[in-house]
Structure formats: structure tokens, C-alpha cells
N, C-alpha and C positions, 0 to 999 in steps of 0.2 A: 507787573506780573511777568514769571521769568518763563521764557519758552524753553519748552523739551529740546537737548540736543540734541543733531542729525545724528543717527547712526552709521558710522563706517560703511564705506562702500568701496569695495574690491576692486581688480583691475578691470575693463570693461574688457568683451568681446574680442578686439579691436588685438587689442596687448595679450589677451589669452595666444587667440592665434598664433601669433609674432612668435608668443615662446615656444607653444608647442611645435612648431615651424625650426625653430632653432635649437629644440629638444631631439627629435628626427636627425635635422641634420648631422649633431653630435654622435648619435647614434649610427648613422652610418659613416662619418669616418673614420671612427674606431674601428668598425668592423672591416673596412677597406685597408688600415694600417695591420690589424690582425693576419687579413687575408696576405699581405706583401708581405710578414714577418714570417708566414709560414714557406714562403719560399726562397726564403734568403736562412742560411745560418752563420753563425759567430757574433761576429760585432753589429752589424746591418742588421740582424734579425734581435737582437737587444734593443737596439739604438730604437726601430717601428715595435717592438712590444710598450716600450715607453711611451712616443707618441701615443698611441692607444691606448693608455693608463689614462694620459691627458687627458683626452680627449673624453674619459670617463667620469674624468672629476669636473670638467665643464658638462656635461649629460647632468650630473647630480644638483649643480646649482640651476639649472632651469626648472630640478624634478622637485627643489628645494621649492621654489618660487612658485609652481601650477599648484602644489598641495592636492588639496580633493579634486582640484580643476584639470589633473592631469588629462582624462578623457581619452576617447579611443585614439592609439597610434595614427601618427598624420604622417601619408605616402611622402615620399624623399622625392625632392625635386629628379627631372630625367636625367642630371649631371651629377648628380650622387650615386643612383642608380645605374649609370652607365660605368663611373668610375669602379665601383663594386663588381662589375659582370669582369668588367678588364683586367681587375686584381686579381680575381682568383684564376683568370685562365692564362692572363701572360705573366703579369709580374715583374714587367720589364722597363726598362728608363723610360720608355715612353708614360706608363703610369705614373711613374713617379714628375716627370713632367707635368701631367695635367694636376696632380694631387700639387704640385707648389704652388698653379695658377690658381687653384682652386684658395688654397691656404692665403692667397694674397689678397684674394678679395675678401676678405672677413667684416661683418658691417659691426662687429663689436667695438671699436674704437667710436663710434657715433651713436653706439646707444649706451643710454642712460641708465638700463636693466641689464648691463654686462659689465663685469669688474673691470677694474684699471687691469689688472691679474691676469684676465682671461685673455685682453687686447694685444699684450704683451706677448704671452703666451703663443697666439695664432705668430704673431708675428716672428719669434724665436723659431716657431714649428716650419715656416716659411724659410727661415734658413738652413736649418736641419735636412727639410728634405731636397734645399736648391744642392749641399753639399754631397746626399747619396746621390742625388741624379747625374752630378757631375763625374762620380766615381764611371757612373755610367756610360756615359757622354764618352769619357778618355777611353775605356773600353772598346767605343765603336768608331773613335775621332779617324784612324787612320782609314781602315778599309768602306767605313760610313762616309766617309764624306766621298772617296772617288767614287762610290754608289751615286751618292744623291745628285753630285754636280756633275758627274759623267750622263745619269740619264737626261739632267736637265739641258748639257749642254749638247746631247743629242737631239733633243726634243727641239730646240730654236734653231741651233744652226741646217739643220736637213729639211726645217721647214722654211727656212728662208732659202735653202737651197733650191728647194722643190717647187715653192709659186713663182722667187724668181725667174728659173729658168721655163716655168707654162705660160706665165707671164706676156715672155719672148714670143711665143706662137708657134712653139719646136711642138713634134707629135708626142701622143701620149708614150709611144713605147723609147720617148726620149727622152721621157722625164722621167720613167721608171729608172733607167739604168742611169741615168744622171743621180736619183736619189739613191738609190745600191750602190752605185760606186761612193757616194759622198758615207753612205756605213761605214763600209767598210774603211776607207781612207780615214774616217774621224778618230772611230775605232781603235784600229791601230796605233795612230797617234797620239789618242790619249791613252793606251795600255802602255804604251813604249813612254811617253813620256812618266808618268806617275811610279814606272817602275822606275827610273832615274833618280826622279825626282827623290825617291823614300831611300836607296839604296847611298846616294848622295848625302843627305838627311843624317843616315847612321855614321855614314862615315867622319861627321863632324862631331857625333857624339864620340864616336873611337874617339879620333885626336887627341878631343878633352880628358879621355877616362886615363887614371895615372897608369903607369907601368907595370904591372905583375911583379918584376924582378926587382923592383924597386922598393919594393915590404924584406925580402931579405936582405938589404944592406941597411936598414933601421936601427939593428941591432947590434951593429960595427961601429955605429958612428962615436965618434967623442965625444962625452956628454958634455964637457967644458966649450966644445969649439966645433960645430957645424953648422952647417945652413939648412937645416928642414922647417925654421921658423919663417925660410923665406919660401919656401915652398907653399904655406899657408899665407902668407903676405900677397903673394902673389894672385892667390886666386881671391882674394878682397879683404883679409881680413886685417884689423888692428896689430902693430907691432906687439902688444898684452897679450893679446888673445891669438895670437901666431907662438909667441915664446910656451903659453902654458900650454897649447894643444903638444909643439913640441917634446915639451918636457917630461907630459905625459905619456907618449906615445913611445919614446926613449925609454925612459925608468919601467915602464911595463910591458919592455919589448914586442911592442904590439908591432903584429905582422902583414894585418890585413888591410892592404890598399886602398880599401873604400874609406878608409879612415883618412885619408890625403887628401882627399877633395872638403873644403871649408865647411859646405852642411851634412858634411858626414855620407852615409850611403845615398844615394841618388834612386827616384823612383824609376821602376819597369820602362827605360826606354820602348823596348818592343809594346804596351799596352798603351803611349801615348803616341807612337805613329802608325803603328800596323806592320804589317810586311810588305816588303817589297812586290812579289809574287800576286801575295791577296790583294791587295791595292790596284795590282796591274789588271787583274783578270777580273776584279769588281769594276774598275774603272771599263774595260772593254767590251762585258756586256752589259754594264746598265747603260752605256753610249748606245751602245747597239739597239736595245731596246726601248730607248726611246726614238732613236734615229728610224724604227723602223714603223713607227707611228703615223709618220706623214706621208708616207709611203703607199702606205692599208691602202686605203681607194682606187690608188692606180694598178696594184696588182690584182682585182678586182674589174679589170678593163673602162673604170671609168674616168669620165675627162671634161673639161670644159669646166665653167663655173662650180657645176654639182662635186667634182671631185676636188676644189679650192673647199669649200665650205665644209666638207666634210674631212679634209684633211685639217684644216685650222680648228674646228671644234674638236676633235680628237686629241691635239694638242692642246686643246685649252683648258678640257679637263687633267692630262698629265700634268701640267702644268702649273692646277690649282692642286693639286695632289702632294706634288715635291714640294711644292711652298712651304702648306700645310704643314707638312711631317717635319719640315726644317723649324718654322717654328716651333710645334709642341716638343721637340729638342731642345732649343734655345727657350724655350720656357716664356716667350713671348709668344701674341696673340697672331693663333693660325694662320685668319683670314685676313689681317694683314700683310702677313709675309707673302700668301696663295694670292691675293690681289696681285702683288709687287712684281710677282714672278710673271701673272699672266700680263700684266702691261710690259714688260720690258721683253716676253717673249713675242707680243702680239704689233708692239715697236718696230721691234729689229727685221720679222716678217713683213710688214707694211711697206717700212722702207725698202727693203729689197724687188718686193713686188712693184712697186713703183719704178722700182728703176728697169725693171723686167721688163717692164712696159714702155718705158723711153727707149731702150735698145732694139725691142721689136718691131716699134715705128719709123727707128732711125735705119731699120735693116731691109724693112722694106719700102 
């Protein structure tokens, strides 16, 4: 006697969720890439209408798969929703930073209900957006970076300045102006320095950049018998490929100099260092204002232990803050960098404070 056969049974519970969970998420980061493309135009603002095409034809194969079971909309995790609030009010590298970390974690390459297609995809989108961010990145690399590491090198050095020397057992109105004079000194030092430093920087791009006067005698040369193939030899290229850029460049009396250099025009120096000025005067107050963090307590009249502890916690949120913000830059993970930053600021403080304390027992 033959038995009836089982009737088909759908996804359970279990796997509804999963998708509807992964329907959501779709859904919000199209609308996150939507919201970035409307603040960007040209290229940048194409390039995010596209992800967010994607991002809608992966929305379609989960809406494909729930069928009737799609059910009421399921809230977006608090990192989809935070990403969303961020898009539409900054719009800026930092977003695009968290949206690559986010794109990296994608769990479709391990499930069984997401196409080879889709896996692919996150992961191409993963590069996509590491490449606008980086646009970004160079945008802020010169005058951003004497910010970040100017306030951070504030933040350690004036607080290892400051316990050292209370440490010793000099009075509170000595370690005030021991800490203000150490501002203002760092200060200055890093303004002056970073302005060198960038002004130097350009100066080696001069050198490299060809001559001006040098696109008008192109069109004199002898086209049987000169040396502008070695022009291009020089700066790396193949004797082939030195002769034809020459020969080029000869026969259609090309005049413009950026044409001499091997990969042709050279990107916006000024956009990958900064200026000299902005670099300096970023570099001197974000020194400043973190140098003047460990400070707080004492010009506030207080002293002894209570104003160690609250000057080092005040720095150790600054601290986990710079971290932070230099990771979600570098597109790796915040609170590892914000750890890294508070052990090697809480380090070098330690140490000095200890030694504070050997010289204050050795002095009295």
C-alpha cells in the first residue's frame, strides 16, 4: 500500500527572518548611497546612483524569495540607521568610510540563499567605495593629518609634561605654567615645523616638474636627430616607448609641458599635501588644544592626586577620540586604533610620571 506524499514545506521561521533582515538591510543602503549621490555631482554622484541601482536588484532577489511572506517591514539594525542619519546631513569621507567597513562585512559569501552574484558584488562595491573615500582621504591628507597628529601629540606630550613635573612635588602654580609654557613651546614647534616641512615637500615637486620654456623649443628640434626620447628614457620609460611619445610629440608640435613628464599630467599636488600655511596653523591649534587638556584641572586650582586623575581621564577620552576618527579614515576598525592610541598615550605618561617621582625623592 503506497503512502500519500509529504507535501512541500517552505522556508521555516528561522530563514524568513534571515531574509527579511537582509531585505531591510538592502533597502537601507541604497537609500544611504541615494542620500551620498545627492550631495556629490558629476562623476562621484553617477558612480553612488549606480551602487544604489545595486543595491536594488539585490532588495529584489530577497523580495523574489519572501513572496507572500514578505511581511511587515523589519527596523534596520542601529549601524544602518546611523549610517542613513550621517548621509544625508554630512556626506563626507567619514561616511563613505563607515559605508566600506560596512560593505566588508557582507555575510553573503557564507550563505547558501545569496548568489555567488550578490557576494561578488558587495565585494566589487567594497572597492568602489574604498576608492571615493580615498578621493577623500587626499582631499584632507595634508592639513588633516597636522590636525589629528598635532592634537594628539599635544594630548601626550603636555600630559606627560604635567604629571612628570607634580610628580616632582613643585607647587600647583608650577605646574600650571610648566604646562602653558610646554603649549605654547610644542605649539610653535609643530606650526613651524609642518610649515617647513610642506613648503620643502613642494619644493621637490618644483624640481621634478619640467621647464615651461621648454614646450617652446619642441617645435625647433630636428626631427631626424634630437634627444627628447631621452627626456622620456629618463624619467623611466622604455627606449620604444620614449622614441614614439617623442615622435609624437615633434610631428604635432605639441607644446604643453605636462606632456614630458612619462605618465603624462601629474595629479593636484596642492590636494595631496595641503598648504604650507593651512598645515601650519592646523598643526598649532589642534597642538594647542589638546596640550591644553591636561592643563583643565589646574587652572581650576586643583592639585594633588584629584588633579592627576582628572587630567589623565580627560586625556583619555581625547585620546580614544583621535584614535577613533583616524581609524574610520583609514577604513579600519575605530576601537582598535582608539585602544592603541590610549595605551601608548597612557604609556609614555606612566613613564614619565615615574620618573617624576625618582627625581622628587632624589631631590629631597
Amino acid at each position: 500500500m503506497s503512502t500519500p506524499e509529504s507535501a512541500p514545506t517552505g522556508p521555516d521561521e528561522r530563514t524568513l527572518r534571515r531574509w527579511r533582515r537582509y531585505l531591510a538591510d538592502e533597502r537601507a543602503e541604497a537609500s544611504v548611497y541615494r542620500d551620498l549621490a545627492r550631495r556629490r555631482s558629476g562623476e562621484e554622484r553617477e558612480i553612488l546612483s549606480a551602487l544604489a541601482e545595486a543595491e536594488s536588484r539585490h532588495e529584489q532577489h530577497w523580495l523574489d524569495l519572501l513572496g507572500d511572506d514578505v511581511g511587515k517591514p523589519v527596523g534596520v539594525g542601529f549601524r544602518s540607521r546611523l549610517l542613513g542619519w550621517l548621509a544625508r546631513r554630512l556626506g563626507s569621507v567619514f561616511i563613505l568610510a563607515l559605508v566600506q567597513r560596512a560593505e566588508s562585512r557582507s555575510p553573503y559569501a557564507d550563505d547558501p540563499d545569496a548568489t555567488s552574484e550578490m557576494a561578488a558584488d558587495e565585494q566589487i562595491h567594497e572597492e568602489v567605495v574604498r576608492a571615493l573615500a580615498e578621493r577623500g582621504r587626499n582631499r584632507l591628507s595634508g592639513t588633516f593629518r597636522a590636525a589629528v597628529f598635532g592634537a594628539n601629540d599635544g594630548l601626550v606630550s603636555n600630559l606627560s609634561l604635567v604629571l612628570g613635573v607634580g610628580a616632582s612635588g613643585v607647587a600647583t602654580h608650577v605646574i600650571l605654567l610648566t604646562g602653558v609654557a610646554g603649549l605654547l613651546a610644542g605649539a610653535l614647534s609643530m606650526g613651524a615645523g609642518e610649515f617647513v616641512s610642506v613648503h620643502s615637500q613642494r619644493e621637490l615637486l618644483a624640481a621634478s616638474t619640467p621647464n615651461p620654456e621648454v614646450g617652446e623649443a619642441i617645435g625647433k628640434l630636428n626631427v631626424k636627430a634630437n634627444e627628447l626620447a631621452l627626456v622620456f628614457r629618463s624619467r623611466g620609460m622604455t627606449e620604444r616607448q620614449a622614441q614614439t611619445r617623442a615622435a609624437r610629440l615633434i610631428w604635432g608640435m605639441h607644446t604643453d609641458t605636462a606632456a614630458l613628464s612619462a605618465d603624462g599630467p601629474s595629479s593636484d599636488e596642492h590636494e595631496a599635501i595641503g598648504t604650507g600655511m593651512g598645515a601650519a596653523l592646523s598643526s598649532f591649534c589642534f597642538f594647542a588644544s589638546g596640550a591644553i587638556v591636561p592643563v583643565i584641572p589646574y587652572l581650576f586650582g586643583m592639585s594633588g592626586l584629584g588633579a592627576v586623575a582628572l587630567s589623565a581621564g580627560l586625556v583619555g577620552i581625547a585620546l580614544v577620540g583621535t584614535g577613533a576618527v583616524v581609524g574610520l579614515l583609514s577604513g579600519s576598525s575605530p576601537w582598535k586604533r582608539a585602544l592603541r592610541q590610549l595605551a601608548i598615550g597612557y604609556g609614555a605618561a606612566a613613564v614619565t610620571y615615574l620618573l617624576g617621582l625618582l627625581f622628587g625623592v632624589a631631590a629631597g
